[in-house]
N, C-alpha and C positions, 0 to 999 in steps of 0.2 A: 454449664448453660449451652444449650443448643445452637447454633448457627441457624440464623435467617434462610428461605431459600426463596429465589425469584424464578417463577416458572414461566420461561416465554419461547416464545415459537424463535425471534430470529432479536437480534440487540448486534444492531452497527454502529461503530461509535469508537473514545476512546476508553472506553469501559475497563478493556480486559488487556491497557499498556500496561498493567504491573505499576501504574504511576497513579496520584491521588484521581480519584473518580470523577470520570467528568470535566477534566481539567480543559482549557482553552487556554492558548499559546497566546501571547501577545503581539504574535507574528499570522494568528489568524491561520496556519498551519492544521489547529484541530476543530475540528465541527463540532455543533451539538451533537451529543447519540441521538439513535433513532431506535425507538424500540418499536417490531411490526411484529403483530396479532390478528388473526393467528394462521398457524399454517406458515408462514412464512413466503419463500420460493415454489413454483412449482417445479419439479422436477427440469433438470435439464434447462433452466432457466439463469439466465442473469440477471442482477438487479437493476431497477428502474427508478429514478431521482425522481423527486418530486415536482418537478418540471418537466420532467420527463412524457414522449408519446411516444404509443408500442402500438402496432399493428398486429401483434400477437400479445394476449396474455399471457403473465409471467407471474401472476399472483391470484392467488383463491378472490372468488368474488367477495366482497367487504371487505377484505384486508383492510385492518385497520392499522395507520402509522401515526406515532406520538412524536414530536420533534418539537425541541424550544416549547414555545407558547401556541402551539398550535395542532388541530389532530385533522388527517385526513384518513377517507376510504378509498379504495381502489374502484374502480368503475369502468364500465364501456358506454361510449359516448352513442349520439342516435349514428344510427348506419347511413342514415340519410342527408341531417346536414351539423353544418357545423355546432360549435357550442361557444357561447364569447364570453370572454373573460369579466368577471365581474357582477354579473347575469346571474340569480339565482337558478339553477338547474333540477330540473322536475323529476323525482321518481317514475318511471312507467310500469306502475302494477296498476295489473287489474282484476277483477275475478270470474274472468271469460268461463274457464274450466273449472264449473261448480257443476257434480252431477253424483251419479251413484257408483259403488263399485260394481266392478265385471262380476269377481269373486269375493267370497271373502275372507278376509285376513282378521287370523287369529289372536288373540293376545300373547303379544311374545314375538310376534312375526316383525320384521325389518321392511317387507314388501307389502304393494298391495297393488289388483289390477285393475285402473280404471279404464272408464271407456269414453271416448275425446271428444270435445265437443268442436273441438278444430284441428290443423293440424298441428303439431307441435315437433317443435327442434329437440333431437337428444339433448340433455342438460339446459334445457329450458329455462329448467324452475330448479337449479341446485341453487343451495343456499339459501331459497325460498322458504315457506311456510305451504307445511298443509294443515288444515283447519280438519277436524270431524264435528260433526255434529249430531249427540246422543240423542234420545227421547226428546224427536221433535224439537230440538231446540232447545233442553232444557237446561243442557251443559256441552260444554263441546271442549275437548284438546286440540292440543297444537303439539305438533311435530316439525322438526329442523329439515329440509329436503336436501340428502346428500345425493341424488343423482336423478335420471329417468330417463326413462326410453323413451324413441321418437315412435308418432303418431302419423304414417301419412295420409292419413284421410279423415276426417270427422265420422266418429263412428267407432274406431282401430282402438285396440285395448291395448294399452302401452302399461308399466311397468313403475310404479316410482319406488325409492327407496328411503330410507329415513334414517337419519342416527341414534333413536330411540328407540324402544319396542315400542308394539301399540297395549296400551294398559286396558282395554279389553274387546271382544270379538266386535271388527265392525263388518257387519253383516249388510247383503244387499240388502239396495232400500236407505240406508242412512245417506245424508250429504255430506260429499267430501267437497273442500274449496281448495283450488291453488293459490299460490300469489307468489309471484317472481320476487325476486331479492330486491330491496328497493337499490340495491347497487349493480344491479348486472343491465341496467339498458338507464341511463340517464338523459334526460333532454332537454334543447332551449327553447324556452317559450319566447323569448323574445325573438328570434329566428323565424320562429314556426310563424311569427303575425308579420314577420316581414314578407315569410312567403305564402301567408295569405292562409295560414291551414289552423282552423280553426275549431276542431275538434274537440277538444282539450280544454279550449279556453276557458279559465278561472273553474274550472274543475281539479286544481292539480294539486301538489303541496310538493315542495321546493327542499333538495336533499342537500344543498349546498352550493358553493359559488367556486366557480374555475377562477385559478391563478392566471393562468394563460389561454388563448383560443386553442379552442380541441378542433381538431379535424375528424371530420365525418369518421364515425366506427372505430375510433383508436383505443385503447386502455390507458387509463390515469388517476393521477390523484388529484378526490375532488375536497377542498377543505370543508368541514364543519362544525371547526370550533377554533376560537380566536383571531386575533388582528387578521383580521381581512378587506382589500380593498375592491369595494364594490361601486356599480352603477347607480347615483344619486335620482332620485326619479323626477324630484323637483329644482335639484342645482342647491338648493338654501340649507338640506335636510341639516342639525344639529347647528346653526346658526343662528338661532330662535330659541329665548330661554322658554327652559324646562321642554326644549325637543329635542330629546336626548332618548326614547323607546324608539327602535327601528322595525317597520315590518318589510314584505314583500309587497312588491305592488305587483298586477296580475300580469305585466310583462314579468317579472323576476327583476326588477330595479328595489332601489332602496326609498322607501320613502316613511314619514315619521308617522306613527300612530294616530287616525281622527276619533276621536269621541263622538262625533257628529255623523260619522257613517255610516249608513243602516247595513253595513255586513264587517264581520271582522276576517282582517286581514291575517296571514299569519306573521308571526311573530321572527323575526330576524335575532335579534340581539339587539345591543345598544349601541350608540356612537361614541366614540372612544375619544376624539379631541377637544379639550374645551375650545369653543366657538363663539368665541369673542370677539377673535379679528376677523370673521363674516364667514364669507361660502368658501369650501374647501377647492385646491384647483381642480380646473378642467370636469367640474363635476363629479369625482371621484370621493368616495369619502371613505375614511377610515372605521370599521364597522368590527365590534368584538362578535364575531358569531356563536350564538349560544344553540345549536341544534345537535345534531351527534356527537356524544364525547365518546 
């Protein structure tokens, strides 16, 4: 019989002591493993705790890390202001840069050259999506964005590159759409109505909720699955039989599911304590988040 094999980018932990798997000391000496996908490090890079804030990236955008009962993604916070803890945290895609190609790229080809409809940052849109769209709309692929060249003018033909071929000639005239990684630019809406910037508002959908406050432009890990302690929007949430379904309120607080609402909210996860003995402290409630595993 064969041996199993686990294909992973990086497993920190006490996996590979030669001692039973996964073991914890009753001295509290060993940690859960942490298994992080994919990619791992980047080059020349040290590791980053889960608490941890880095003013440089040290992990591929998304990285994803599995620890205990909980999974987070890697992220950069907004450049502008902070992000608080507890807060659900908004993806910022958008799909500014929908247009045509420069040239065109053949089936089989890794590249292709578009022409910008703004300016754009080398690696912008890595770990992005680019969409095509065939026969007028009638089918479209999706390709993984492994890198691209900067744009500095609207107008400038820059360069993207992809991890797949493309499965057949897309030729000028077709629409090609970007969209950034929903983890390389994250933000707090609750922030942004404190400083009044209202853009965004209840236009968003909410990629996960910060452990701790992020400082303006940092690298982190942001949770999106399991016990998480989040911002209660009304104080009482899971206090109330049978309110036990959590969504996002349009600040990124938690509040419970209305039937009664003429718009739906998205969906959080559910509340994790039975709430019997009333409102959880200081507002804070213990929330299983069911969004990215």
């Amino acid at each position: 019989m064969k041996k199993s094999i686990l294909y992973a980018a990086r497993i920190k932990g006490d996996i590979d002591l030669g001692l039973e798997p996964t073991r914890i000391d009753n001295d509290g000496a060993q940690r859960w493993a942490m298994l992080i996908t994919p990619g791992g490090l980047l080059p020349g890079q040290t590791p980053q705790g889960v608490l941890d804030l880095s003013a440089i990236q040290k992990y591929r955008v998304g990285t994803r890390m599995s620890i205990d009962d909980r999974i987070y993604h890697y992220c950069q916070g907004d450049p502008d202001r902070i992000l608080r803890a507890g807060y659900g945290a908004y993806s910022f895609v958008n799909y500014v840069e929908t247009g045509v190609p420069a040239l065109q790229a053949d089936a089989g080809d890794y590249t292709i050259s578009l022409t910008s409809v703004g300016v754009i940052a080398a690696d912008a849109y890595a770990e992005g999506t680019l969409v095509i769209s065939y026969a007028a709309g009638a089918f479209s692929t999706r390709h993984k964005i492994k890198s691209n060249t900067a744009a500095a003018a609207p107008g400038a033909v820059y360069i993207v590159t992809v991890y797949d071929p493309f499965i057949a000639n897309v030729t000028v005239g077709l629409t090609v759409t970007l969209y950034q990684s929903p983890w390389a630019r994250v933000n707090c809406m609750r922030q942004e109505v404190i400083d009044l910037v209202v853009a965004r508002w209840q236009y968003v959908s909410f990629a996960g909720v910060p452990n701790r406050q992020i400082t303006a432009a940092n690298w982190f890990w942001l949770q999106t699955w399991g016990p998480c302690p989040c911002i209660l929007s009304g104080g009482n949430e899971g206090a109330i039989i049978n309110d036990r379904d959590m969504h996002f309120d349009t600040n990124g607080a938690i509040m419970h599911q209305s039937y009664a609402a003429a718009d739906h909210y998205q969906r959080a996860g559910y509340m994790l304590p039975e709430g019997s003995g009333g409102n959880q402290p200081d507002g804070i409630g213990e929330v299983f988040l069911q969004l990215a595993h």
